[in-house]
N, C-alpha and C positions, 0 to 999 in steps of 0.2 A: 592119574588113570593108569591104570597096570594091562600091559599089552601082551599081549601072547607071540606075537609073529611081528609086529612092527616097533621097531625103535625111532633111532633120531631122522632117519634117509630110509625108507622102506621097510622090508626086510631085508637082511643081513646074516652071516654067517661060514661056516667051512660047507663048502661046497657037499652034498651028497650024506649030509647030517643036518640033522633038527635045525632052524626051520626050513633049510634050502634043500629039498630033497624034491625028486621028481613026482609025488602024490602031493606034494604041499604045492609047489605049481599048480600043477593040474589044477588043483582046486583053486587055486588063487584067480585061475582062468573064470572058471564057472563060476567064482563069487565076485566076481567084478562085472561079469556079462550077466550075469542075474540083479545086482545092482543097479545098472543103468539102463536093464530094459525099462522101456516106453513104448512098444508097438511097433517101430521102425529097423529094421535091417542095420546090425550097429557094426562097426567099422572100428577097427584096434590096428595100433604102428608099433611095430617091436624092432627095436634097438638092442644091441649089446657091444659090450666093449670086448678083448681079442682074448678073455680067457677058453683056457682046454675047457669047463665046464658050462659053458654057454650054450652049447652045441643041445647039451641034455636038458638044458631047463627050459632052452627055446621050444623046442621042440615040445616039452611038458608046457607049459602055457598053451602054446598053440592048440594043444588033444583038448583042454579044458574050456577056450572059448568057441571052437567050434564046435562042442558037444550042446553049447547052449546059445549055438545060430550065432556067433559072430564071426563076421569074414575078416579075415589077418592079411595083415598089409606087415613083409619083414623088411626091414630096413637093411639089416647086417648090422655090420662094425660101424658105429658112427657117435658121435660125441652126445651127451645126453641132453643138451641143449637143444643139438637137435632135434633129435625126438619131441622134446617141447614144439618146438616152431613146427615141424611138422604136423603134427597131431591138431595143431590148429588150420594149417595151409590143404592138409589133405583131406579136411572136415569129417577126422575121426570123432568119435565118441569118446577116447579116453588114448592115452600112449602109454607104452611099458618101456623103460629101459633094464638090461637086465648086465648089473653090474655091479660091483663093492668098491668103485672109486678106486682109493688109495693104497686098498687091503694088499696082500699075497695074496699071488697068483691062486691058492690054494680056496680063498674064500671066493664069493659071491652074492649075488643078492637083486633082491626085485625091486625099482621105484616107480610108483603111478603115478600119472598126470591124467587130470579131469580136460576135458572139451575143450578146455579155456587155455590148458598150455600150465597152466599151477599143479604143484604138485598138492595133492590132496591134504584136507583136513584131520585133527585127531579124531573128532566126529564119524567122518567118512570111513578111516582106516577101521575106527572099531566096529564100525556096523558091516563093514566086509569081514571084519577076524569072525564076527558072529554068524556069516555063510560061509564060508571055512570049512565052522565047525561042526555046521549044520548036515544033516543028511539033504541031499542035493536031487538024489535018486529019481523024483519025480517030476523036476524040474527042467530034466534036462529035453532038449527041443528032440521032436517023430524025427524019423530017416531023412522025410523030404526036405528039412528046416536046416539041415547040419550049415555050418559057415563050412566056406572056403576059404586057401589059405595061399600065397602069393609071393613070389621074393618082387619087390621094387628097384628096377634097376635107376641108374644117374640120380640117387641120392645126395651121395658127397659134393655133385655140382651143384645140386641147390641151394646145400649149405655153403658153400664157400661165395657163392654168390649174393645169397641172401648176408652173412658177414660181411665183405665186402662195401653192401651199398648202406652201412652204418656209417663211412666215411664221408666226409663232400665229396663231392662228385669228381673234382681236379685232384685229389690228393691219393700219393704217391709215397713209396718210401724209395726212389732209384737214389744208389749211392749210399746206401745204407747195409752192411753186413750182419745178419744176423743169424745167429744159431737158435735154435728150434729144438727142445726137448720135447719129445712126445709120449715117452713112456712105456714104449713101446704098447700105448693101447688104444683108444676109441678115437684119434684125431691125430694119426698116425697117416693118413692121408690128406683130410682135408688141411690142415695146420701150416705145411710145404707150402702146399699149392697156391696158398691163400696168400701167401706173404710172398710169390714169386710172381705170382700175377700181378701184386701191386707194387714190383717193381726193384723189391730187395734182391740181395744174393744173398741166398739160403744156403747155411749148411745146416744140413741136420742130424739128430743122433736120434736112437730109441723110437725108431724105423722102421725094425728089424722084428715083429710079434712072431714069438711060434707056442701060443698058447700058454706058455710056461712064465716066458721072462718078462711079464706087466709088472710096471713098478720096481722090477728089481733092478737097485743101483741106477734108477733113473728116476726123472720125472721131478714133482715141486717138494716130494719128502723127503730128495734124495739128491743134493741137486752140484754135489763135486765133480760128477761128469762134465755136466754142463761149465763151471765155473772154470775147469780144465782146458776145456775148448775154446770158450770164449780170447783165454788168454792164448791159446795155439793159434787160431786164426786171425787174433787182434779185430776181434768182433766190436762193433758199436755196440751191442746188445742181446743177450739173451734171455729166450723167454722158454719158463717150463710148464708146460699141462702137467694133471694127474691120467689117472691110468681110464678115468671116461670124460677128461678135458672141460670139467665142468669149473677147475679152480686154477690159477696159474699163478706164479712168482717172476721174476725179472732178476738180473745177475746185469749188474750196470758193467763200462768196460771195463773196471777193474777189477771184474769178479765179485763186487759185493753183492749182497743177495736184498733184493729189497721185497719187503713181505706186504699182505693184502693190505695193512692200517697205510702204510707210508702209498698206495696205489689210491685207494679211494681216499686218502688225504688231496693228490695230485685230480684226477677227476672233480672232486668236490670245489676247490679250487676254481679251477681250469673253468668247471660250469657254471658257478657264480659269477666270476668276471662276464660273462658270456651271458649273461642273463637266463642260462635256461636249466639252472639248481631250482628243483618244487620243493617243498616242506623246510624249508628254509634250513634246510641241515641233511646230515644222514643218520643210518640205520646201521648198525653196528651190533656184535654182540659183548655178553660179561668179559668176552677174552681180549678183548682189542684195547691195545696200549692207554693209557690215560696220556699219553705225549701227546695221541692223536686227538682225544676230547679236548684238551689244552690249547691245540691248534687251531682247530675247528671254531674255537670259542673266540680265538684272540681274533678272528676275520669277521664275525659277527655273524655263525652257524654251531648250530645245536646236533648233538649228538643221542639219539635215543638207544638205549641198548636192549636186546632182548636174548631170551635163553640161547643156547648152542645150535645151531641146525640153520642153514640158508632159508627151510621153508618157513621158522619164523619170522626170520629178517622178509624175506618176502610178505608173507601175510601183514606184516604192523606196516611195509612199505605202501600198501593197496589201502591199507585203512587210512594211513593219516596221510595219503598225497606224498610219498617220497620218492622222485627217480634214482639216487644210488643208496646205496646200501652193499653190504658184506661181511666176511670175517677176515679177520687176522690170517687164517689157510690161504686164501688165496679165493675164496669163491666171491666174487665180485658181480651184485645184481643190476644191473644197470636198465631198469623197468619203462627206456623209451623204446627199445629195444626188443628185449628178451624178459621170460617170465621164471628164471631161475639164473644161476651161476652158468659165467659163458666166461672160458679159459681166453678163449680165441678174441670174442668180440673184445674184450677188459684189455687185450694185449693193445689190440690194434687201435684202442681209443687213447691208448697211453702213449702207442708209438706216435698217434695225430699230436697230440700235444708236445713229444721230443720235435717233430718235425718245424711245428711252427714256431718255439721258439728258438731253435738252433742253436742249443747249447747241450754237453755230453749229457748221456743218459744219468752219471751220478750227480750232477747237479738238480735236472729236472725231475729228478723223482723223490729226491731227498726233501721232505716238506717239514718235519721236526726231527727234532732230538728224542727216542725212544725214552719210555721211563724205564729204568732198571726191571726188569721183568724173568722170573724164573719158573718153568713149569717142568713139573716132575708125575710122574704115573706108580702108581701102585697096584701091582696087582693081585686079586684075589680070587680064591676056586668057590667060595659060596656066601650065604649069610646077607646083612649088613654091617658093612666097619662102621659105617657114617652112624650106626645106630650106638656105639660103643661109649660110655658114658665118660671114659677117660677120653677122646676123640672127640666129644662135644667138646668138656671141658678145655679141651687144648685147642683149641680153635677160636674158642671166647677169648679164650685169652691173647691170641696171636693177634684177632680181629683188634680188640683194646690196646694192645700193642703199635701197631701198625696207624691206627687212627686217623686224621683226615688225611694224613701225606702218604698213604699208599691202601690199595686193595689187595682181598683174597677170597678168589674164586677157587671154590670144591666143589667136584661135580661127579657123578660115574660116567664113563663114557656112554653112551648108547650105541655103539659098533662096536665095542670088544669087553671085555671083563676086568676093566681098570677106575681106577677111580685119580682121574685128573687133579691136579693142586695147581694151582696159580697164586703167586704174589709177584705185587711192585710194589714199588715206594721210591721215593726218592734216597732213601738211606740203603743202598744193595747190601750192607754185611745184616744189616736186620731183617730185610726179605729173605736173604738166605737162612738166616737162624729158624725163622718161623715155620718157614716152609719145611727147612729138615726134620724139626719139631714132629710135623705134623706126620710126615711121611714116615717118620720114626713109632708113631702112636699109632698109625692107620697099618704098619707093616706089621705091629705084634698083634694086633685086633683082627687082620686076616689071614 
C-alpha cells in the first residue's frame, strides 16, 4: 500500500517541509474529526514532546479540529504512552501525539490513537490520507458548532501515578541509585519523579529541553552520557528513554548497555515462572536477535515476529492473545498495562524483577548470549535500489550463503530515506562479508 503522508509511526519528517508543514496539520485535524464524526460532540488529547516546532503544529492541529466542532484537550510535553492512556481515561475520541521520537530536533511529526488507546490501522490511516486530500470546504461545522480548545493542567501526576500502580502495591526501589536519561524530551518530568516517589535516589541527566537539544547526545540512541554517569556516581542502574519516552534501554553497573531482545527476554521469563505470560510466547519483530528466539524456545516459549513498527507488534499482540511483545530499540509493549511502547512502565517492571531477586542489574538482565548481529544503513536521494537487479541478485546469494545458521533482513526505513541491512549468523566474519556485499551493491545502485 503506497502512502502519501504516513509511514511506519504517523507522519514524519523535517519540521516546516512536506508532509510536516502547518496546512498539512491543519488538515490532518479536519480529516480525522471528519473521520470519526457520529453525531456527538468529540473530544481530542494532544501531547507533544519538547521540540522548538511543536509549538506550530500544535497550534495547526488545533485551527483544524476545531473548525470541524472538536473540543481540544492539550496535554503539553508528556510521554506518548501517555497520551495513549489518556485518551482512554479522558473518554476522548481519538489522541494525537505530536513528535518524531528519536529524530533531530529538526524533524517532527504526528501519531494517532483511535478511542481505544491503539494506534491506528493502515486501513484507517489511508482513508484519512484520502480527507487530506479531499476539499474539506463544506464540511467544515457553522460559527455556532466550532470546538473549543483547553490546556489540562496535573497531567504529568496522572501519569506517574497511573505508572506507578503497575507495581505490587509494597514494592519499592529504596536503596537503589539510579540515573535516568531522559533525552531531554517528552518524560523529562514524569520519569524523575516516578522513580523518586518509589523510593530510588535519582540522579538525572537530559533534563535540561530548550527546544533544540532532544536527543542530542542523550537518550536510548545515544547513550555514553548515560554510561559515563552511571560509572561517576557508581549507579546500580541506568535507564534511557527516547526523545517521547515510548522506548527505553538499561546500562547495567558496569556500563553495559542492555537492549530491548535481552529486556523482554527478562520480562518473558520473569512472567512465565509467575504464571501470568498469555500466548505462550512473545511478539517480536524481523530485527530482534535469533539469541533471543533460541532462548525463548529453550524455556518452552514461542517467538512470532512481525514487520518493523511497535503498531504491528501491537496489532498481532491483540489478535493472537499476547501480553509482551517489542523491538530490539527499546519499545517494550507490555499489553496488561499499556496499548503502545511505554519507556517508563518497561523500566519499572524490570527494576521489579532486579528487586526481587537481589542480584546486580548485569546479572538479571543478561538472559542469552546475542547472536553475532551487524546492521548497516544506506542511503539514497531517489528511485528504488532494492529494485536493482544486481541487488536482487546479491542478496540471493548472501541469503544461500548464510543459510539456516544466520538471517538477513533489508528493509527501507519508514522514518528517513535509508535502506536498513541486517545480518547474523553464528559465523560473524561471514555476516560481515554479506552484509558489506550488499551495502556495497545498494550504495552503487543509489
Amino acid at each position: 500500500m503506497t502512502r502519501k503522508y504516513f509511514g511506519t509511526d504517523g507522519i514524519r519528517g523535517t519540521a516546516n517541509r512536506f508532509p510536516v508543514t502547518p496546512d498539512i496539520a491543519m488538515k490532518v485535524g479536519m480529516a480525522v474529526g471528519l473521520y470519526y464524526r457520529n453525531g456527538h460532540r468529540q473530544r481530542v488529547v494532544i501531547g507533544k514532546d519538547t521540540r522548538l516546532s511543536g509549538y506550530m503544529i500544535e497550534n495547526a492541529l488545533v485551527a483544524g479540529f476545531t473548525a470541524v466542532g472538536v473540543d481540544v484537550f492539550l496535554l503539553g510535553p508528556i510521554p506518548t504512552p501517555a497520551v495513549a492512556m489518556l485518551t482512554r481515561s479522558m473518554r476522548a475520541d481519538y489522541g494525537v501525539m505530536i513528535s518524531a521520537s528519536h529524530n533531530p530536533f529538526a524533524d517532527n511529526g504526528i501519531k494517532l490513537f483511535g478511542p481505544d488507546g491503539f494506534k491506528l490501522s493502515d486501513e484507517t490511516e489511508a482513508q484519512i490520507e484520502a480527507l487530506i486530500d479531499a476539499d474539506l470546504t463544506r464540511k467544515l461545522s457553522p460559527a455556532a458548532d466550532l470546538g473549543r480548545a483547553k490546556r489540562v493542567d496535573g497531567i504529568v501526576d496522572r501519569y506517574i501515578e497511573f505508572a506507578k500502580r503497575t507495581l505490587p502495591r509494597q514494592m519499592g526501589f529504596d536503596g537503589m541509585r539510579i540515573v535516568v536519561d531522559c533525552a531531554n524530551g517528552a518524560g523529562y518530568k514524569a520519569a524523575p519523579a516516578a522513580l523518586w516517589e518509589l523510593g530510588a535516589e535519582v540522579v538525572s541527566i537530559g533534563v535540561t529541553p530548550d527546544g533544540y537539544n532532544i536527543n542530542r547526545d542523550v537518550g536510548s540512541t545515544a547513550t555514553n552520557a548515560l554510561v559515563q554517569k552511571v560509572h561517576e556516581v557508581r549507579a546500580d542502574v541506568g535507564i534511557a528513554l527516547d526523545g517521547d519516552a515510548d522506548r527505553v534501554v538499561i546500562v547495567d553497573e558496569n556500563g553495559r548497555v542492555v537492549d530491548g531482545d535481552q529486556l523482554m527476554a527478562l520480562v518473558a521469563a520473569y512472567w512465565h515462572e509467575e504464571d501470568r505470560l498469555t500466548g505462550k510466547g512473545i511478539v517480536a519483530t524481523v530485527m530482534s536477535n535469533l539469541g533471543l528466539e533460541r532462548f525463548l524456545g529453550g524455556i518452552g516459549l514461542s517467538m512470532a515476529r512481525t514487520p518493523v513498527g511497535d503498531r504491528y507488534v501491537s496489532e498481532y499482540m491483540r489478535a493472537n492473545g499476547f501480553n509482551v511483545g517489542g523491538e530490539q530499540s527499546g519499545h517494550i509493549i507490555l499489553s496488561d498495562f499499556t496499548t503502545t511502547g511505554d519507556g517508563l512502565i518497561a523500566a519499572l517492571q524490570v527494576l521489579a524483577v532486579v528487586c526481587k531477586e537481589g542480584r546486580p542489574v548485569s546479572e538479571v538482565c543478561h538472559r542469552f548470549d546475542p547472536v553475532p548481529q551487524i546492521l548497516k544503513n544506506v542511503r539514497y536521494k531517489g528511485g528504488q535500489p532494492l529494485d536493482d537487479k544486481v541487488v536482487k541478485t546479491m542478496i540471493e546469494e548472501a541469503r544461500a550463503r548464510l543459510g539456516n545458521t544466520g538471517r538477513l533482513v533489508i528493509r527501507p526505513s519508514g522514518t528517513e530515506p535509508v535502506i536498513r541491512i541486517m545480518g547474523e549468523g553464528d559465523d560473524p566474519d561471514l555476516v560481515e562479508t554479506v552484509v558489506d556485499d550488499i551495502v556495497g551493491a545498494l550504495s552503487r545502485a543509489a
